[in-house]
C-alpha positions as CSV (number, residue, x, y, z in Angstrom):
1,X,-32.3,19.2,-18.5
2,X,-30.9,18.9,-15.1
3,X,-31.3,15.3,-14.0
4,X,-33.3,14.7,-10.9
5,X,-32.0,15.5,-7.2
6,X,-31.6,13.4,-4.2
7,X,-31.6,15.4,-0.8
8,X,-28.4,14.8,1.4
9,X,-28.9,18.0,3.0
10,X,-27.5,19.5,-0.3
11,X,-28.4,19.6,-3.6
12,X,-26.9,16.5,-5.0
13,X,-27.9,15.1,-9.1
14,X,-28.7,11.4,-9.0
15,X,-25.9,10.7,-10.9
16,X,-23.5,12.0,-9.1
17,X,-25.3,10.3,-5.7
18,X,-25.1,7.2,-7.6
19,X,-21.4,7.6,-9.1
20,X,-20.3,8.3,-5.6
21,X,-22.2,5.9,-4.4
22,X,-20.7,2.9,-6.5
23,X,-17.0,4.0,-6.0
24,X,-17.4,3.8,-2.1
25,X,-18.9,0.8,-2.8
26,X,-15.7,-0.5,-4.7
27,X,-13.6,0.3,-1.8
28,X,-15.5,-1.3,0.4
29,X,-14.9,-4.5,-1.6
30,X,-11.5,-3.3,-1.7
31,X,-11.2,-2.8,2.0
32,X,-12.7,-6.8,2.4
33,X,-10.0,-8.0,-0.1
34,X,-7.1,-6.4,1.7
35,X,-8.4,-7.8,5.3
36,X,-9.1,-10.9,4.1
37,X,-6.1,-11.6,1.4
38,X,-3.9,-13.0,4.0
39,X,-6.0,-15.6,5.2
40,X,-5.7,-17.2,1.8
41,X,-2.3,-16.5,1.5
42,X,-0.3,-16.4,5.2
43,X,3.1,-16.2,4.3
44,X,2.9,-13.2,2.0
45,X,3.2,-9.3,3.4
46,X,-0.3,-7.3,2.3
47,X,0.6,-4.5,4.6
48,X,1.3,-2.3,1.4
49,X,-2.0,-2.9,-0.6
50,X,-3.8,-2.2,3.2
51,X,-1.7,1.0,3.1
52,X,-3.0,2.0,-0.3
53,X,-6.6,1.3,0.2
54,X,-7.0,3.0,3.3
55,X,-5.0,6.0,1.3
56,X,-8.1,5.9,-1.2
57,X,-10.6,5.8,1.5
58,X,-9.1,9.5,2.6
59,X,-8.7,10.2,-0.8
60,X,-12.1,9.7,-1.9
61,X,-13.9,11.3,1.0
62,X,-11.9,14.6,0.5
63,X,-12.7,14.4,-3.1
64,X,-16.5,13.9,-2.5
65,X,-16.3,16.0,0.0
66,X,-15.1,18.6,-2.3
67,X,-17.4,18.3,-5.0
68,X,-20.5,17.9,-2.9
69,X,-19.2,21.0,-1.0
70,X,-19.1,23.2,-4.2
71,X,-16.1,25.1,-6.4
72,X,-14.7,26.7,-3.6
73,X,-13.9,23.6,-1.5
74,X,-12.4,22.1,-5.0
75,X,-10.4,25.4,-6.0
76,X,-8.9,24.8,-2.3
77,X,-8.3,21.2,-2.7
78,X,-6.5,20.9,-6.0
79,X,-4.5,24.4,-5.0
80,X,-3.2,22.4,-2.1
81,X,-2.8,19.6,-4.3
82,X,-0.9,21.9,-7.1
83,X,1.8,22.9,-4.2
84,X,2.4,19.4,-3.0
85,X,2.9,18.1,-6.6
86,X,5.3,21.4,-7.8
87,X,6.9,20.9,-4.5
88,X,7.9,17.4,-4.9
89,X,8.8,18.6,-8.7
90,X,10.9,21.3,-7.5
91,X,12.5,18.9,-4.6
92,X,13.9,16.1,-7.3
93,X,14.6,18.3,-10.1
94,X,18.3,19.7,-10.9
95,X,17.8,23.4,-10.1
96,X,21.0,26.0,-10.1
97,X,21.6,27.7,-6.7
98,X,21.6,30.5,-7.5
99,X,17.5,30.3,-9.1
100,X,16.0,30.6,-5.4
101,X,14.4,34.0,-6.7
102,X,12.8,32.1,-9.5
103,X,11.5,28.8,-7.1
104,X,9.4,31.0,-4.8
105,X,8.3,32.9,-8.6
106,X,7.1,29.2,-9.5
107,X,5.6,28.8,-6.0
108,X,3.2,32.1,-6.2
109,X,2.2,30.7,-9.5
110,X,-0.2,28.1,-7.1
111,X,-2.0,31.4,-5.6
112,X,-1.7,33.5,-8.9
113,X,-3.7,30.9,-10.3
114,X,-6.2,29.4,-8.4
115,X,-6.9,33.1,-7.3
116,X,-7.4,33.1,-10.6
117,X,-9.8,30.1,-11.1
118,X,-11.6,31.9,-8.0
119,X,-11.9,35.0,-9.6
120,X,-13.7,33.2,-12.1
121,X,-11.2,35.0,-15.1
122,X,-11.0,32.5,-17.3
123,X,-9.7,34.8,-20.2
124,X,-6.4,35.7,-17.9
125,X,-5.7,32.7,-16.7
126,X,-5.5,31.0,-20.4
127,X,-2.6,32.9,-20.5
128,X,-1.1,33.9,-17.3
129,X,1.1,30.5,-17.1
130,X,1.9,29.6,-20.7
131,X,2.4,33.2,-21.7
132,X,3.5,35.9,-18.5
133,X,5.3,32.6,-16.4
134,X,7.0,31.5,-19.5
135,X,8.7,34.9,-20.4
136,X,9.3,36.0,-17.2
137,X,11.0,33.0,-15.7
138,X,13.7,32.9,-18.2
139,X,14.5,36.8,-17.3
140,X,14.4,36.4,-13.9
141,X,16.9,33.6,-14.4
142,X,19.3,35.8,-16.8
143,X,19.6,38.3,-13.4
144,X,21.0,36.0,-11.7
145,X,23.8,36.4,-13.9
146,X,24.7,32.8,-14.2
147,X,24.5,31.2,-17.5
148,X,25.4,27.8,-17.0
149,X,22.9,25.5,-17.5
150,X,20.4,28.4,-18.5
151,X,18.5,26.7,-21.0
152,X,18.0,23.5,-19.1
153,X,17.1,24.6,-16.2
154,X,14.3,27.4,-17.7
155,X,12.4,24.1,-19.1
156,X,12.3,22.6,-15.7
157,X,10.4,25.7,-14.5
158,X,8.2,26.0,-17.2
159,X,7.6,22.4,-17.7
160,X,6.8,21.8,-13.7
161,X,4.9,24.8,-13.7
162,X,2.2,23.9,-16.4
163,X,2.4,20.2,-15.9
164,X,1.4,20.7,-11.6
165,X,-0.3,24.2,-11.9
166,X,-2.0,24.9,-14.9
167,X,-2.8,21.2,-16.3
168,X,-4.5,20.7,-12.9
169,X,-5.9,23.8,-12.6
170,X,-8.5,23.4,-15.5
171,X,-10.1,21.2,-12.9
172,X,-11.5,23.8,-10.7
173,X,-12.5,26.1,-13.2
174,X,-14.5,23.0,-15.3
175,X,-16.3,23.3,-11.5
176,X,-17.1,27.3,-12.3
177,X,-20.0,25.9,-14.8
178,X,-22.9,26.9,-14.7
179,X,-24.9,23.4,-13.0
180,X,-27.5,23.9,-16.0
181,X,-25.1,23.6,-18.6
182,X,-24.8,19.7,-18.0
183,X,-26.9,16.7,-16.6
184,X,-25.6,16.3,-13.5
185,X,-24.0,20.1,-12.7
186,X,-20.5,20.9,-12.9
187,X,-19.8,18.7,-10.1
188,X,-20.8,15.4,-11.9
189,X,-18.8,17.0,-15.0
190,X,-15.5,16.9,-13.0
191,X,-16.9,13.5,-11.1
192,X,-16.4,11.6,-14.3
193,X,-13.0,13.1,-15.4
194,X,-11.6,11.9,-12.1
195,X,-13.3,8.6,-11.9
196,X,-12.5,8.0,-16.0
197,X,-9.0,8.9,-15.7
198,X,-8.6,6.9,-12.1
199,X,-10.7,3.9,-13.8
200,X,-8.3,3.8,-16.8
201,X,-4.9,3.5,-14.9
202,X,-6.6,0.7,-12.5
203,X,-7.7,-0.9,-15.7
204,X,-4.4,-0.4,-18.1
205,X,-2.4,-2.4,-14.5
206,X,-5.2,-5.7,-14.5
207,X,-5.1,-5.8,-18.1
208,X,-1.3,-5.9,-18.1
209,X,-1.5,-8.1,-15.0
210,X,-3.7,-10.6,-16.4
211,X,-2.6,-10.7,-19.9
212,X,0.9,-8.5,-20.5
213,X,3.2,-10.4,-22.9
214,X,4.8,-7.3,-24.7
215,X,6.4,-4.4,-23.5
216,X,5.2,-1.4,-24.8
217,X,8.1,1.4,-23.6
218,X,10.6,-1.5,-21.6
219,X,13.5,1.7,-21.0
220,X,10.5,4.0,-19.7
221,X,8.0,2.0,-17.7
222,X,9.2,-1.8,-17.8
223,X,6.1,-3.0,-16.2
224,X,3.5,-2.0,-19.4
225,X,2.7,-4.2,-22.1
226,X,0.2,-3.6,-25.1
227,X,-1.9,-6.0,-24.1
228,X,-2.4,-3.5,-20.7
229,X,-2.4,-0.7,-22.4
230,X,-4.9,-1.8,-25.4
231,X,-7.4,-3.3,-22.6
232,X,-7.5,-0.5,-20.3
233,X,-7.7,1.8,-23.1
234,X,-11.0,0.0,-24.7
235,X,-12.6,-0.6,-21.4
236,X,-12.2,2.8,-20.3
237,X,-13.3,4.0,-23.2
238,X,-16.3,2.3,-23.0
239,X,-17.4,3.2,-19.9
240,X,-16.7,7.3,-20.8
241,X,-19.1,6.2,-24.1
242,X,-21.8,4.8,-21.3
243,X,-21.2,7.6,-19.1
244,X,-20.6,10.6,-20.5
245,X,-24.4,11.6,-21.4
246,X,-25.0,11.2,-17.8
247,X,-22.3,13.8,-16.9
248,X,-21.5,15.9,-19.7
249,X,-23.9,17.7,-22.2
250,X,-21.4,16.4,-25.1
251,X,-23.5,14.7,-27.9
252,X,-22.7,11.3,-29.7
253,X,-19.9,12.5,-32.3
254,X,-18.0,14.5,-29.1
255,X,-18.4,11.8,-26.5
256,X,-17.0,9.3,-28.7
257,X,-13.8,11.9,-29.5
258,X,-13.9,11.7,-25.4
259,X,-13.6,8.1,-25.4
260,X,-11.0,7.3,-27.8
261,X,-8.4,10.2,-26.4
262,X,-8.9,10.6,-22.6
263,X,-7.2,6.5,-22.3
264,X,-4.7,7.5,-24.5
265,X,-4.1,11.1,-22.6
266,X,-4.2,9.6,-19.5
267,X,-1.0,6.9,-20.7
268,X,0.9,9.6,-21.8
269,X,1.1,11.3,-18.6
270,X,2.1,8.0,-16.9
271,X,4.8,7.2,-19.4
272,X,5.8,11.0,-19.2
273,X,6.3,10.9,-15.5
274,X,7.4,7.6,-15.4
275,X,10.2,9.0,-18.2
276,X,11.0,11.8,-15.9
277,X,11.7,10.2,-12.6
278,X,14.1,7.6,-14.5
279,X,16.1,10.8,-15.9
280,X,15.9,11.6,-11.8
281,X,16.6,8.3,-11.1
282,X,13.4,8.1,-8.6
283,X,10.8,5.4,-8.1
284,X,8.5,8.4,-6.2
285,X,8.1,11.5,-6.0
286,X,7.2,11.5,-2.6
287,X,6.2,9.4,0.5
288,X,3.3,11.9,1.3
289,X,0.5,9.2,0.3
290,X,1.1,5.8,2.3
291,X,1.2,3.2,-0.2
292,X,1.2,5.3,-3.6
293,X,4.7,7.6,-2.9
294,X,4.4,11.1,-3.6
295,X,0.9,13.6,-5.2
296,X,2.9,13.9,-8.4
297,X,3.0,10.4,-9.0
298,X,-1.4,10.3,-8.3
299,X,-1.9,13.0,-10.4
300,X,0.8,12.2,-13.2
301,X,-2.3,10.8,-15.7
302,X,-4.8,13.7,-14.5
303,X,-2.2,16.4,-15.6
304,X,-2.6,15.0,-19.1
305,X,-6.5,14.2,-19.1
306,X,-7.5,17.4,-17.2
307,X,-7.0,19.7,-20.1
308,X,-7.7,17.5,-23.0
309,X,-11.2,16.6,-21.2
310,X,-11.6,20.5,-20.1
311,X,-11.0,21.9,-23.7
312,X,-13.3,19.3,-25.5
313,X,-16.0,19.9,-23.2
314,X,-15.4,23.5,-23.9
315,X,-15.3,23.5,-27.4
316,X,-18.4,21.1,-28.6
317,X,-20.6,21.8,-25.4
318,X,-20.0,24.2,-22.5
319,X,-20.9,28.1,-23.9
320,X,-19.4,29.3,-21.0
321,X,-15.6,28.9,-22.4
């Protein structure tokens, strides 16, 4: 059954009022912490974590926005945010010159697919990235006539390509749900992938923070320890066990599945970025976000959660997909 409604002027589930409700209510207490942190400590520079939590504030008003607004508004978002985060790829990567054909290729992937999500075609776009992209990048490449570094540089296509488009894209079509297929609509469903994959990176860093002895991956990430990543993953996946039958129609056995993989899905795509950007010999992607560097490096957990939450809710629950 639906959950119950509150009127905003839209149709909003009490969950998702209340979800909303308690991350703005976070950042508030953020907001106080970063105006008041250097009256307790004078001599030290908080300008960057003011930078990042006014970055959140924008962040998580477009979001809501989004999701109050409905799938079109998210399809538009995260198709924005797709270009940003293939662009930033695309910028740092080592691409041939003479592949410019096959960039602007990758680029009308972002339209192909989201047009896609907004077609509600779910069938074609299961395979219009991992299937048509990935054998027609490679030929487009061999026109070009220029072998060297061939095969190289056709995984840095197709590896961008799924990791900023199609990973991210499962987002917006999660949103083409039908509302009645889950407690708190389709909205609250993509609500609590956002909030459980942002909750589990904030919780992995104070976990590591407050208790990191051991590094877990020292040549990848020097800054995670076991102790971070064992925390964060059991808190998080806690609060998806507490959460997730306000959200999601999964039962007991799924939700649990949910629990114990999205923290662990959401560390490999921090580790994998992380990995990639030492190979590029980068600390960001990007300055586009004051305070957090570039969309990629927001999104590099999501790109790894986003399908793994998508496809379980798909299999055990959702008879759309």
């Amino acid at each position: 059954m639906p959950a119950p409604s509150v009127e905003i002027g839209l149709h909003l589930p009490s969950a998702l009022a209340w979800g909303l409700g308690g991350v703005v209510g976070a950042l508030v207490l953020g907001t106080l912490a970063a105006l008041l942190a250097p009256r307790f400590k004078p001599g030290k520079d908080f300008s960057e974590l003011r930078l990042r939590v006014w970055s959140w504030w924008v962040m998580v008003a477009l979001v809501a926005a989004a999701l109050v607004a409905g799938w079109p508004a998210l399809t538009l978002l995260f198709a924005f945010v797709s270009f940003v985060a293939l662009r930033e790829f695309l910028s740092l990567a080592p691409i041939r010159s003479e592949d410019r054909l096959v960039v602007l290729f990758a680029y009308l992937s972002v339209p192909v697919a989201y047009g896609l999500v907004a077609a509600d075609l779910y069938g074609i776009y299961l395979v219009a990235i991992p299937v048509w992209f990935f054998l027609i990048t490679p030929f487009l490449m061999a026109l070009a006539g220029q072998t060297r570094g061939y095969l190289p540089t056709v995984s840095v296509f197709n590896w961008g390509v799924v990791t900023c488009v199609y990973n991210l894209g499962v987002i917006p079509m999660l949103m083409r749900t039908p509302d009645a297929e889950a407690p708190a609509g389709a909205a609250g469903m993509v609500f609590l992938l956002l909030f459980a994959t942002e909750a589990n990176d904030v919780l992995q860093y104070v976990c590591g923070k407050l208790f990191g002895r051991h590094k877990i991956l020292p040549k990848v990430s020097p800054n995670k320890t076991w102790e971070g990543f064992l925390g964060g993953w059991a808190l998080t996946a806690l609060l998806i066990a507490f959460l997730a039958p306000l959200f999601t129609p999964l039962a007991l056995g799924p939700s649990v599945l949910l629990a114990v993989l999205l923290p662990l899905a959401g560390f490999a795509g921090d580790v994998t970025m992380s990995a990639v950007k030492r190979d590029l010999g980068v600390k960001d992607t990007s300055h586009f976000i004051p305070g957090h560097g570039g969309v990629l490096d927001r999104v590099d957990s999501l790109t790894f959660t986003a399908p793994l939450y998508f496809h379980v809710l798909a299999y055990y629950a959702l008879a759309k997909y």
